[in-house]
Every structure is written in C-alpha cells, then in structure tokens.
C-alpha positions in Angstrom: -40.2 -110.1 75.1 -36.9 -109.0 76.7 -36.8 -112.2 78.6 -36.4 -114.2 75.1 -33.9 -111.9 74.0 -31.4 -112.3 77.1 -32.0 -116.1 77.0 -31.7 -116.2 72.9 -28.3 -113.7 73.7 -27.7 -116.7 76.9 -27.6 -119.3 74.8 -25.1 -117.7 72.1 -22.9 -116.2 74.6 -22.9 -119.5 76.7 -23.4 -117.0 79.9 -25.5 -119.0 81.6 -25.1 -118.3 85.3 -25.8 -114.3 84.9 -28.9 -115.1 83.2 -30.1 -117.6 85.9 -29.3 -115.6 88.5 -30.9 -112.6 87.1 -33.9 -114.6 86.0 -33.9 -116.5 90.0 -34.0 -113.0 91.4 -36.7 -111.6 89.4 -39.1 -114.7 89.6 -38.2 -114.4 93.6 -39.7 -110.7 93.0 -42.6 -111.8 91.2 -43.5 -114.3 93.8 -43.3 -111.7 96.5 -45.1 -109.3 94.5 -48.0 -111.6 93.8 -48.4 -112.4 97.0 -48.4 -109.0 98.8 -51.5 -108.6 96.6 -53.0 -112.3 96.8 -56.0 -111.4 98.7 -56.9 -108.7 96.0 -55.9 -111.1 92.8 -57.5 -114.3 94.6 -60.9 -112.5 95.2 -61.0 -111.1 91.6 -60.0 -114.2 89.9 -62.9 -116.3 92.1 -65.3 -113.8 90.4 -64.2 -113.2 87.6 -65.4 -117.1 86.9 -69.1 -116.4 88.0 -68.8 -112.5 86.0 -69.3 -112.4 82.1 -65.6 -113.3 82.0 -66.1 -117.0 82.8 -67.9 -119.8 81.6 -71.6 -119.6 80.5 -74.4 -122.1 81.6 -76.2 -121.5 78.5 -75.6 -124.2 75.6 -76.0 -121.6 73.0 -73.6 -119.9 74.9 -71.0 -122.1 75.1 -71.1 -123.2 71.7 -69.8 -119.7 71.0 -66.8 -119.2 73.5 -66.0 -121.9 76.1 -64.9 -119.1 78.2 -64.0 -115.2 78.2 -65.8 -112.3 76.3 -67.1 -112.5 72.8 -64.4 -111.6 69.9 -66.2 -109.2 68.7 -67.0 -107.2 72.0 -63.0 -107.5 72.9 -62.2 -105.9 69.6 -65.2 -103.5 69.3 -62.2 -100.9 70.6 -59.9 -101.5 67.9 -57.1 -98.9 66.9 -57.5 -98.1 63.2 -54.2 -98.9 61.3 -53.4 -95.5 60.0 -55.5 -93.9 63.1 -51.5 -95.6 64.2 -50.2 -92.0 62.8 -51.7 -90.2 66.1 -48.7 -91.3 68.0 -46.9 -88.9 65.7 -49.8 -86.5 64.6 -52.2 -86.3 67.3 -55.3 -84.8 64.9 -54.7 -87.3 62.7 -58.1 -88.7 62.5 -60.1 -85.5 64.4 -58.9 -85.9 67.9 -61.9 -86.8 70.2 -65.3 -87.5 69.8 -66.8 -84.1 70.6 -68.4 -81.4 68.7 -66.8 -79.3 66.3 -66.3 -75.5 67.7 -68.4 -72.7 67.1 -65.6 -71.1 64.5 -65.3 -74.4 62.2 -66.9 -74.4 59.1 -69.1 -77.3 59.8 -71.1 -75.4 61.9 -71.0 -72.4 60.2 -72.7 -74.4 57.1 -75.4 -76.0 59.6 -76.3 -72.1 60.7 -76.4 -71.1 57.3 -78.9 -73.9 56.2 -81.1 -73.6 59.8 -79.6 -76.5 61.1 -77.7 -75.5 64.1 -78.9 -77.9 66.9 -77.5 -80.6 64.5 -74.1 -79.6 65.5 -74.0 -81.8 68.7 -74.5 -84.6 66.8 -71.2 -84.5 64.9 -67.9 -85.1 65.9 -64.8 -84.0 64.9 -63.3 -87.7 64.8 -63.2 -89.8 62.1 -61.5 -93.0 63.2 -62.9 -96.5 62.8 -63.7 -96.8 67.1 -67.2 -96.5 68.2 -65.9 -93.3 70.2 -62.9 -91.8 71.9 -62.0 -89.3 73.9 -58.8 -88.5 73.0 -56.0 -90.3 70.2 -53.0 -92.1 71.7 -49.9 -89.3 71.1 -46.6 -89.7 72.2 -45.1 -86.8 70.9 -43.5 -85.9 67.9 -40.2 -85.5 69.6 -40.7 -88.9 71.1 -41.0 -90.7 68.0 -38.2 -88.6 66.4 -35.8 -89.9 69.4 -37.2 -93.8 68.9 -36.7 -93.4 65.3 -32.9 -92.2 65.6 -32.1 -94.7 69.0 -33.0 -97.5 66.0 -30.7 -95.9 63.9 -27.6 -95.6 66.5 -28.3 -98.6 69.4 -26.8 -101.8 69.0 -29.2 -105.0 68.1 -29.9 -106.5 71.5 -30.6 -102.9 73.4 -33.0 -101.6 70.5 -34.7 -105.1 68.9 -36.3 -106.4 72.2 -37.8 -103.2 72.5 -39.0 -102.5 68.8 -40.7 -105.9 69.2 -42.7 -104.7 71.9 -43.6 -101.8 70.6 -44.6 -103.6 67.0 -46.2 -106.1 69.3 -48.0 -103.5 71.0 -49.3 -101.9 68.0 -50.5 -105.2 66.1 -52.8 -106.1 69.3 -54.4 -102.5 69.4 -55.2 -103.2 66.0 -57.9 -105.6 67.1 -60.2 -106.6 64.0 -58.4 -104.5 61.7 -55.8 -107.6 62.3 -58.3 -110.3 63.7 -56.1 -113.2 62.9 -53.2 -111.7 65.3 -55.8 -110.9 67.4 -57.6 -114.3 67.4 -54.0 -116.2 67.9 -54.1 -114.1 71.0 -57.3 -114.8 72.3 -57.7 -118.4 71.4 -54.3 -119.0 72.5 -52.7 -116.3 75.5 -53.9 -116.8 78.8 -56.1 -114.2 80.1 -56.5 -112.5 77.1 -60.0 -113.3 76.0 -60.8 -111.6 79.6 -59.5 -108.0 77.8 -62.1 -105.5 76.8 -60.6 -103.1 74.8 -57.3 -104.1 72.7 -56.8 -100.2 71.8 -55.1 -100.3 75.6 -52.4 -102.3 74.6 -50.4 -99.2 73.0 -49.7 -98.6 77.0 -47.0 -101.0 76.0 -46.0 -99.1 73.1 -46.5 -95.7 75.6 -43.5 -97.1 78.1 -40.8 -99.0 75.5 -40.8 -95.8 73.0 -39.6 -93.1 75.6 -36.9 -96.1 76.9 -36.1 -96.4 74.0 -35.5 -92.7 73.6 -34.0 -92.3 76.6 -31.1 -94.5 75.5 -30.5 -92.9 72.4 -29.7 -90.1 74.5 -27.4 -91.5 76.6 -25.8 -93.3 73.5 -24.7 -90.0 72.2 -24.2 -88.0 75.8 -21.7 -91.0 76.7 -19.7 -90.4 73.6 -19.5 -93.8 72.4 -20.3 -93.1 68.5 -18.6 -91.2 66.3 -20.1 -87.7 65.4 -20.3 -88.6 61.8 -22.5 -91.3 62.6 -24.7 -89.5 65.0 -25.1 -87.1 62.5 -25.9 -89.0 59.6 -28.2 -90.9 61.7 -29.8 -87.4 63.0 -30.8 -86.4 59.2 -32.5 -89.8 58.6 -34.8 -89.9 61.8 -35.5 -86.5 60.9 -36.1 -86.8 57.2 -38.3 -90.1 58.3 -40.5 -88.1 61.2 -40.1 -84.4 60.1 -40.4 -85.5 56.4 -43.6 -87.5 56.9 -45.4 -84.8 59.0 -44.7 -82.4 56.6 -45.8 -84.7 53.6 -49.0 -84.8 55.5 -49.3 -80.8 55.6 -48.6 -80.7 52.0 -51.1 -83.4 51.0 -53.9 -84.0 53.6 -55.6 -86.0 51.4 -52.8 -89.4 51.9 -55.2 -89.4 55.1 -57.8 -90.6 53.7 -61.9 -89.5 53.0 -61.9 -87.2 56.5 -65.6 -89.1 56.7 -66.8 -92.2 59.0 -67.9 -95.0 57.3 -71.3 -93.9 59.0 -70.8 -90.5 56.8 -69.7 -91.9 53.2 -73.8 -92.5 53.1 -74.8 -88.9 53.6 -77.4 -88.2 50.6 -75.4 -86.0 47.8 -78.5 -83.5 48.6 -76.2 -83.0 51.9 -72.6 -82.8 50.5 -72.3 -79.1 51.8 -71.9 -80.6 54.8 -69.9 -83.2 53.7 -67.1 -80.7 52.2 -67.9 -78.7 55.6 -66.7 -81.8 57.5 -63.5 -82.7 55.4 -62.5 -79.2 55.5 -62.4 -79.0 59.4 -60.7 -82.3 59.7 -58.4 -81.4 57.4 -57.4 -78.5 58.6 -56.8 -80.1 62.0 -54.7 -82.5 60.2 -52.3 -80.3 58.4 -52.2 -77.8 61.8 -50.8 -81.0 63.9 -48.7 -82.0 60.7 -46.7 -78.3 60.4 -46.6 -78.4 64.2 -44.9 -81.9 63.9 -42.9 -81.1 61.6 -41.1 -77.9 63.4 -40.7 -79.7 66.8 -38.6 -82.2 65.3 -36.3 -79.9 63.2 -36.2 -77.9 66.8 -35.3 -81.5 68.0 -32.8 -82.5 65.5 -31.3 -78.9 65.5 -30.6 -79.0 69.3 -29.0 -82.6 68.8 -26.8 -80.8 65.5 -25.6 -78.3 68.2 -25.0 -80.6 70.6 -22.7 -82.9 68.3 -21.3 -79.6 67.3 -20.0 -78.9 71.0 -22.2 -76.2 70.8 -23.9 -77.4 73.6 -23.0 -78.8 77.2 -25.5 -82.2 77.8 -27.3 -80.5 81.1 -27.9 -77.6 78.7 -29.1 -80.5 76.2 -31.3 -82.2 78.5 -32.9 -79.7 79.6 -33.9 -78.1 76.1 -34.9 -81.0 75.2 -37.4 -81.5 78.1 -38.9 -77.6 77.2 -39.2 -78.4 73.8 -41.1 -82.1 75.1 -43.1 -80.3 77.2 -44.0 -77.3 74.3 -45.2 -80.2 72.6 -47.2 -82.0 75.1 -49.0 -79.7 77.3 -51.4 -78.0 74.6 -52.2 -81.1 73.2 -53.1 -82.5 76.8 -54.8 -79.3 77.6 -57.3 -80.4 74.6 -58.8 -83.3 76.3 -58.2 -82.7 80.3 -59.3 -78.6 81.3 -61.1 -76.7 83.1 -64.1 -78.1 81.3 -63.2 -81.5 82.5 -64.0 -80.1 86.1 -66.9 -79.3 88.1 -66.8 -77.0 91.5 -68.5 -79.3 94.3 -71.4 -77.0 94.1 -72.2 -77.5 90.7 -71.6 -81.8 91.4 -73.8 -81.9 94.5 -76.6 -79.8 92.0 -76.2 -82.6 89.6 -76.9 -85.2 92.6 -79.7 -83.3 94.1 -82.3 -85.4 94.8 -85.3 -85.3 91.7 -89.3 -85.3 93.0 -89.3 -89.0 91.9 -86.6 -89.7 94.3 -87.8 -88.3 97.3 -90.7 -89.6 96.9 -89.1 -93.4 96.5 -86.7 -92.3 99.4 -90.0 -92.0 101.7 -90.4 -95.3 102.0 -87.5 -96.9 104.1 -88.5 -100.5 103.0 -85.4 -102.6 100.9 -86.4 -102.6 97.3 -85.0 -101.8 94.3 -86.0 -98.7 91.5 -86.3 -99.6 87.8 -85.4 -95.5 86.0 -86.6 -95.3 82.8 -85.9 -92.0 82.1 -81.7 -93.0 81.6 -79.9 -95.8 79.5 -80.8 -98.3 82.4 -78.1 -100.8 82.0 -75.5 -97.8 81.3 -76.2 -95.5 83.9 -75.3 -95.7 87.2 -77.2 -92.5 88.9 -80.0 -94.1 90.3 -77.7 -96.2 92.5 -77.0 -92.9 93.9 -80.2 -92.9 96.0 -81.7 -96.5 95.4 -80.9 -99.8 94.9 -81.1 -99.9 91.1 -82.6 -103.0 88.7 -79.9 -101.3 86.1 -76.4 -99.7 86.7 -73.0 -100.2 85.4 -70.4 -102.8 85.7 -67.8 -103.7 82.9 -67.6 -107.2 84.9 -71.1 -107.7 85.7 -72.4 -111.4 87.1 -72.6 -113.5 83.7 -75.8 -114.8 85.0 -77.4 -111.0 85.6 -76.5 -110.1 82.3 -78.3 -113.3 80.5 -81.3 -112.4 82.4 -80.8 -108.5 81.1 -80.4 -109.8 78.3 -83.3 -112.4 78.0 -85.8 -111.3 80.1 -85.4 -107.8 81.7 -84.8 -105.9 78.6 -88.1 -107.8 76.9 -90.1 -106.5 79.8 -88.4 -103.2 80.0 -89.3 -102.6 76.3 -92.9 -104.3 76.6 -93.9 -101.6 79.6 -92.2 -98.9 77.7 -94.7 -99.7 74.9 -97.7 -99.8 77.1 -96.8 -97.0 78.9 -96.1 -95.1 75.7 -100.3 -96.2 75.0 -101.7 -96.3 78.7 -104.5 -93.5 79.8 -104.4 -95.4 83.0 -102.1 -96.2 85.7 -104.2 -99.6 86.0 -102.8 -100.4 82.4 -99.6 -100.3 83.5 -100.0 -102.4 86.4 -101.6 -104.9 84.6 -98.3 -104.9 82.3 -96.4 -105.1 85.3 -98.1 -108.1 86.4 -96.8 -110.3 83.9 -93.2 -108.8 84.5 -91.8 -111.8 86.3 -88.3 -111.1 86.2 -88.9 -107.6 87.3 -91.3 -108.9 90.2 -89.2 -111.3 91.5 -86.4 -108.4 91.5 -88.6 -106.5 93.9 -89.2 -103.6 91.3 -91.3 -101.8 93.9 -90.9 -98.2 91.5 -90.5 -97.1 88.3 -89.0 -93.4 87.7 -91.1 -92.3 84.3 -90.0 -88.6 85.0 -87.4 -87.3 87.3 -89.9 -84.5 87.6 -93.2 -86.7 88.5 -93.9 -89.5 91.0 -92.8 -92.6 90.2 -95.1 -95.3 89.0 -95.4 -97.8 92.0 -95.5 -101.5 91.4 -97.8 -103.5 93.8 -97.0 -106.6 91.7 -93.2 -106.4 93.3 -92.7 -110.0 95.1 -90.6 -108.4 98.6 -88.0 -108.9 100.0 -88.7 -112.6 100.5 -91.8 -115.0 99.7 -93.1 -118.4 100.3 -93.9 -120.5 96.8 -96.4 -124.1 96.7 -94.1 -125.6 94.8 -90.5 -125.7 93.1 -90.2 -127.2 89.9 -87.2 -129.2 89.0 -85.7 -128.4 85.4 -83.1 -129.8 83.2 -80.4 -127.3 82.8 -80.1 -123.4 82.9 -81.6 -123.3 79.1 -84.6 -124.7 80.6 -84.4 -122.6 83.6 -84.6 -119.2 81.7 -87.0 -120.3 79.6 -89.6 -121.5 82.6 -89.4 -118.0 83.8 -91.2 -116.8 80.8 -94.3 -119.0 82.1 -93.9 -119.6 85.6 -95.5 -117.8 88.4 -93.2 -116.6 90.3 -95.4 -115.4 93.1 -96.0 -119.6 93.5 -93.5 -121.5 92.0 -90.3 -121.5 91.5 -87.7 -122.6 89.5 -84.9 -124.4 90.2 -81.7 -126.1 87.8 -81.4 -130.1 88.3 -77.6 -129.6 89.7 -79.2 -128.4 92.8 -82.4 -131.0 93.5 -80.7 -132.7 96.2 -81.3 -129.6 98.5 -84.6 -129.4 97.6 -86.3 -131.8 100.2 -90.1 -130.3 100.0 -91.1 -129.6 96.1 -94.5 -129.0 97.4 -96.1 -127.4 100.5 -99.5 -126.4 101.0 -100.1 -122.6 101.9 -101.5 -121.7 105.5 -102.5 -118.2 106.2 -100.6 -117.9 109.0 -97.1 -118.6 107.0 -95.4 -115.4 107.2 -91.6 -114.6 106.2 -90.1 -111.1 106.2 -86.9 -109.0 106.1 -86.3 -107.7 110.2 -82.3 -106.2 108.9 -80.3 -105.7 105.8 -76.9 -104.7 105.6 -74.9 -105.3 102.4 -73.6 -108.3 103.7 -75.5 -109.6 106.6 -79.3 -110.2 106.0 -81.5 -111.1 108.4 -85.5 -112.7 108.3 -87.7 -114.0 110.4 -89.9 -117.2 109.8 -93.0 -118.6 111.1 -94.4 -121.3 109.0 -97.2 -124.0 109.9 -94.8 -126.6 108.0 -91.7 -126.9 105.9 -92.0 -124.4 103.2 -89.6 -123.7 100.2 -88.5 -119.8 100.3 -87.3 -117.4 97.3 -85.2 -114.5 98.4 -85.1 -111.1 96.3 -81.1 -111.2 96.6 -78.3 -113.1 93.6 -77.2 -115.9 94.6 -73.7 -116.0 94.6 -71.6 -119.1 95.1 -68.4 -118.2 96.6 -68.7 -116.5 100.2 -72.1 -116.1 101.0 -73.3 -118.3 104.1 -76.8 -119.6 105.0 -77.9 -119.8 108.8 -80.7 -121.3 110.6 -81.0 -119.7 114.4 -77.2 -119.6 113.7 -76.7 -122.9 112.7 -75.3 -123.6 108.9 -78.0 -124.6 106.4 -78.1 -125.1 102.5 -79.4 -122.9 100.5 -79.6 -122.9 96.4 -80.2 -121.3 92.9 -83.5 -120.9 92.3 -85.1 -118.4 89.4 -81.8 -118.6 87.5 -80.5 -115.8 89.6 -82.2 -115.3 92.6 -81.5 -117.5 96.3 -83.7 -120.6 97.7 -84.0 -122.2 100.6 -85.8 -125.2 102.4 -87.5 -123.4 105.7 -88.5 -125.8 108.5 -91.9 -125.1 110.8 -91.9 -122.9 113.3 -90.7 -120.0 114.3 -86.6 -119.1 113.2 -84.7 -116.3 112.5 -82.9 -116.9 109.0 -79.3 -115.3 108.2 -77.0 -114.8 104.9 -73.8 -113.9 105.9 -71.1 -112.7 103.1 -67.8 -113.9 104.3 -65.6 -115.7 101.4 -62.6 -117.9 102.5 -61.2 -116.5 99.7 -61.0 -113.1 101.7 -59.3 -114.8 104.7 -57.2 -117.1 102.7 -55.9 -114.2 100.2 -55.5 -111.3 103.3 -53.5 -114.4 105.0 -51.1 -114.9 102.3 -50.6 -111.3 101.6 -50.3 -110.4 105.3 -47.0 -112.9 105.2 -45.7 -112.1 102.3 -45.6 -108.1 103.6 -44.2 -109.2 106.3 -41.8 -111.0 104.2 -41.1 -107.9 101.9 -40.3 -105.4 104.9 -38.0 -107.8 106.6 -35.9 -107.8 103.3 -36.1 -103.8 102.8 -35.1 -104.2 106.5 -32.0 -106.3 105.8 -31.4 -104.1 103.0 -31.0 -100.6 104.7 -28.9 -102.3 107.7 -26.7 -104.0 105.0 -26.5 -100.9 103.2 -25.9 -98.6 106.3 -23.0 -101.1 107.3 -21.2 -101.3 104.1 -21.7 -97.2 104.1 -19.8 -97.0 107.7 -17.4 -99.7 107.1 -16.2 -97.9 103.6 -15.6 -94.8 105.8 
C-alpha cells in the first residue's frame, strides 16, 4: 500500500530516480531476506502442496476449491463489524470467552434457581467468533492519537496508512464482508492458504501507533500553528471521548448483549437472559467511562503542552504513563498468574495415567487410538505414544480425507459398540472390520485414563505381506475400496502409480516373513525373507517429497498404496529394506540460505568498516 502511494506521488512529482533507487534497494533487501530463510520457506511451501493447503485428489473435492482451504473454514474466525469498537472499548462485546465471575449477576441468578454448575457453560462474550480469548484493543489513547494525526498530517504521510488500516479492518471482517473477502481469496496469492482473517488487524495493530507516533512529532516539531492543533485536539477528542462516553450513556447502541446461540433461550429462562445482558452491560459501560477519561487525560496533556505548559520530554513521557495506565490492566485480564503453571503442577498434568504405562510396557512401534479426549484436537497422547489423532493446523490433505472418511466412521461405529459391549470379544470383533484403523497399526485403545487399555489384535504391524494389489482408477476409487477391501490381503493402489507395481499377485508361503529390526523418525529399517517377489504395505504415510527407498542400500521404488499408507515391490530372498527421510529441498534451501548469510554479513561487514572510516576521517 505505501508502495502505490510513493509511485502514484512518483509519477506526479516526475521524481523518478529517488523512487527507483529506493524501490532497487528495498527489492535487493527482500531478495537477501528471502534467501537467508530459503531452506525454511522452500521446505514449507513443498508441503504445504501435499498438506490441506494444496490441491485435493478427490473430484468432489476439487470441484469445490481448486486449491487452498474452504471459504467457509478461512472465515469461520471472522471479526464482527461492530465487535470493530474493541479497538477503542476493549469489553465491548464481553471480552474473552470465559466464565462470568463469582460476583456477576449471572451467576448469582443460576445459584438462586439451583443451577450453579451451569455457570461454566456461559461466557461473558458475545461476539459473532466461535470463541476468543481476548478482543483486539489498541488503546483508547492510541485511537485518540490516530484520530487527531488524520486531522493534522498531510495527505501522503496519513492516506497510505489509513488505507492499510481500513484495509486491515475489511479483511478481519471475513463473512461479515464475504465479497471483499472472496476478491481476496479467489484472487490474492496465498491468501486462500490463511486460516483465520480476524489476524489481519495485526496490520491495523502496527500502522495505527505509526500513525500516532507522527502526529506527535507533527506538533513536537512545531510545524502547525497552535490554533490548528487545538482545534484539531477538540475534534479527535469529541470523536473518541464523545463516542465512548455515548456508549456509557446508552449501552444499548451495542446491541442485544446475547449470541445468536442465546436469542433462542425459552422465555421460561429470561431471568437469565436479563442476568446476562446486565453483566455484559455493565462491562460495556465500565470500559466506555474508562475510555472516555483516558482520552480527556490525553487531550488535556496535549492542551498543556500547546499551552507551553509543558516541555516535550515532560510530554512524552506522560503520555507513555497514561499508555501504559491504560494497557496493563486490560492485558492483565487475559495473560496472569492464572495463565501460568509452576513445573510441578505441569509435570502432574503429564504424569503418566494406568492406561499409559501399561501401553508404555510394550516397546514395540505402534500407534494408540485415546478415546477418552477430542481425538483429532488433542495432542496429549503424543506425549507418550505415537497417536492415530493429534493436532496439526496443516495436517497432510490426504490424512485428513481419511479422518474424515474412514477414521472418524470407525471411531464412531466402536464408540457405539463399546457403548453396548458386555464383552471385550465384541469389541474385537468391531475392531476387525476397522480397516483404516488396522492398517494404522492401532495396537491400543485408551477407554479410561484410569483402566487398561483395550488391546487390538486385529492391528496389521509395522509391516505386512498382501496376495495381491488391486489397481483402481483414481483416488475416489481408492478410498472407496478401503471400505471393502481386506487390508490384511490386498491392497489398494491409485492407477498413477501401476507402473511400479510389477507383481499384482503372489502366492503366500509360510515361511515369508517381513518385520521392523529399527525405527527412528526418519530412518526405518526391515528385514525381508520371502520365497518369491512379494508386494509389501508399510504402516508409515507416504510422503512424496524427501523420503527415500533402499534395497541392501541400493535405491528402489516404492508407491502409494491404501490412499495413505507406503508400498513396495520386495524381491526373494533375504534383504534388509531402508526408508531414509532426506528431501533435496533441505539441502537445496540450507544451500541457498547458507550463501545468502554469508552474503548479508559481508555487507554489515562493509558497513561498520565504511562507517568506522567515515567516523575517523570526520575527526
């Protein structure tokens, strides 16, 4: 945005060398800066293609988006428009998703009518976002300064950065303003990649203050005319103080103080309603009158100043108590001590369950399916196990289709037969049609931190020798074989990749054997001895960029098989059979930002020896 302002202000003022040697310097900056990260930005951008950020394989997928998240996942975070007012009033809408206190009147109504554990269930915000933890708030002297730069800069210091900031604001917006929105995504590069739009006021959080910043300096240089300052000085605070206090005066311009969620409370419940709006009112109107006196504190200090009352140090640095008066209780709200936890207390909370040590007896590789969390949301297990579940904002696009398609069917079919069972045969017999658990190597399934953990002898290993490998059309096909197939037998595997397989069918001899011998994150090592070529599954995602096959060391193919699991061709005999993680991306990205470090210190070099010259020579 400032760019296009200097080169609208290049083209009027016919200045064109300043601009392009400004403009040379800072795309020679830009260069360098990219590449002393490369290896980091080349390694996240080759995943980002195979992670839920990239293209799907799916048809019904790709019909949708051709590539990037779904619209209405990368707007589920959407700023309300008037939740906007937190930037000046930072209880605007409630503050944080988190219970109301023990004083508020909402829960004094829910004790009164025997309903006191219902407390934890409501929340003192009342915006339009799924949740928050806290509202965006600049401060109300902040906004005051912004307001009165506007009034005092000239255009081209103050218009580049309102546009940001209004730029800023629109895009948190999200599907409050989905055609903005949707130009963006459709149309800006890399934007259909961001997950939550409300994080675009971080633009807004850096251009307000600058823009602040040089109202200040406007007025400490002298270059206005006190009259103007001043006249300026009562409209930023009539705007910011004015509105603030309008607010205290009449809560209600807020809105209903209830979630949409709320509005649908029976009328047998609206003593808890009027609870509720009561509260949030009252936070309202206490940030409002708080608002309202910082900025005539402000403005006063500024009167005084103009005034010659006041030196600028002794300006400054009234101005920073009065910004810190202002912003340290209303940080202390949502980072304090109960944001913390002594190690003590954090290694309790990690302390391993009776489920886990019993899974932790057995030192074979498997993974741990823990019903007993959000599995897909929670990443404790991994604390102890490797986990079916977890957490990843950026998971593999592939994973989450099979979470999606398969795992979370199967999850929810065992939940219901456990829910029924009066045997632990009953659940294994569940368990046995579970193919997309199986072939995960689900060996255990936590049902109670507090009890064993239900052990699955239908889990496939590490590792395992199919009859035959079925060739399928696309990955539409794919996924839906898995629903039929046995996995223990046959696998799977996407036309793309038929070439590699050279043996579709094998016969089984009993003295075929295949097992994990070491396993390290990214070197894993088995051992083969097979009466003839066989076609292998391994229990590990197959990932495209980086990971190597090796046959007694020598490079070998391997493929997609299962829609997310590795295969492989295995010839007779006796081999030992490595995967090796090393992507040339890696090398190739460390490379380039090796040089360009190199490159970067050799100018700051240059620099100080130019610098410590010029310093001598001047005397």
């Amino acid at each position: 945005v400032f760019g296009i302002y200097e080169l609208i202000h290049t083209v009027k003022a016919k200045t064109f060398s300043p601009f392009l040697k400004s403009f040379s310097l800072l795309l020679l900056a830009a260069i360098l800066s990219v590449g002393v990260n490369f290896g980091t930005l080349y390694t996240t951008w080759e995943y980002a293609q195979e992670s839920t950020r990239g293209k799907s394989d799916l048809a019904k997928e790709s019909s949708k988006e051709e590539m990037g998240l779904d619209k209405e996942y990368i707007t589920q975070w959407s700023y309300g428009i008037g939740e906007t007012m937190t930037l000046l009033i930072p209880d605007f809408k409630g503050g944080a998703s988190a219970a109301f206190d023990r004083d508020s009147e909402t829960v004094k109504a829910l004790r009164k009518n025997n309903m006191a554990q219902a407390s934890t269930q409501l929340y003192r915000y009342w915006g339009r976002q799924p949740s928050t933890s806290g509202p965006v708030y600049f401060g109300a002297i902040i906004i005051f300064l912004f307001i009165f730069g506007l009034i005092i800069l000239p255009g081209r210091e103050k218009w580049w950065i309102l546009t940001a900031v209004l730029l800023s604001v629109f895009l948190s917006w999200g599907k409050n303003l989905m055609f903005f929105s949707s130009l963006f995504i459709d149309f800006f590069p890399g934007y259909d990649r961001f997950r939550a739009v409300s994080m675009t006021l971080v633009i807004a959080g850096v251009c307000v203050p600058l823009l602040a910043v040089l109202a200040l300096k406007e007025i400490t240089e002298a270059k206005l005319s006190s009259r103007k300052v001043l006249k300026a000085l009562a409209i930023a605070a009539g705007i910011t103080g004015g509105l603030s206090f309008l607010f205290f005066l009449f809560p209600g311009l807020a809105g209903s103080f209830l979630r949409p969620d709320e509005v649908s409370i029976p009328d047998s419940y609206n003593w808890l309603k009027d609870a509720m709006i009561a509260d949030r009112k009252m936070m309202l109107r206490t940030d409002a009158i708080r608002a309202s006196f910082l900025i005539a504190a402000g403005a006063a200090v500024l009167w005084f100043y103009m005034k010659d009352k006041l030196k600028p140090l002794s300006l400054i640095i009234i101005l920073a108590a009065l910004f810190l008066i202002d912003q340290i209780p209303v940080d202390a709200r949502y980072l304090n001590g109960s944001n913390f936890e002594s190690k003590r207390i954090a290694e309790n909370n990690l302390a391993p369950t009776t489920a886990d040590k019993s899974i932790l007896q057995d030192h074979n590789e498997f993974r741990v399916l823990n019903l007993t969390v959000s599995t897909f949301n929670d990443a404790s297990t991994s604390y102890y196990h490797n986990s079916v579940g977890g957490y990843s904002g950026a998971k593999l696009k592939r994973y989450q289709e099979l979470i999606e398609t398969r795992l979370s069917e199967e999850i929810n079919s065992l939940i219901s037969v456990l829910q029924n069972a009066t045997s632990v045969d009953e659940a294994s017999r569940a368990l046995k049609h579970a193919n997309a658990l199986n072939m995960l190597n689900t060996r255990y399934i936590i049902l109670s931190p507090d009890a064993v953990p239900l052990a699955n002898e239908n889990a496939l290993g590490n590792a395992w020798l199919v009859d035959r490998a079925l060739i399928v059309e696309n990955a539409d096909a794919e996924l839906e074989a898995l629903k039929t197939i046995d996995p223990a037998t046959e696998a799977v595997v996407d036309r793309r990749f038929s070439d590699l397989v050279t043996v579709s069918e094998a016969p089984q001899a009993s003295t075929d054997t295949i097992y994990l011998s070491s396993y390290r994150p990214n070197l894993l090592t088995y051992e083969t001895n097979l009466a003839s070529d066989r076609v292998a599954v391994f229990s590990e995602i197959y990932y495209p960029h980086g990971w190597q096959a090796l046959i007694d060391g020598k490079p070998a193919d391997h493929f997609r098989t299962d829609y997310v699991l590795r295969g492989m061709i295995l010839p007779a005999g006796q081999h030992t059979i490595t995967f090796k993680f090393e992507p040339q991306s890696y090398k190739t990205g460390n490379r380039v930002s090796m040089a360009s470090s190199l490159i970067l210190i050799l100018m700051l070099a240059f620099a100080a020896t130019s610098a410590i010259t010029a310093y001598r020579k001047n005397g």
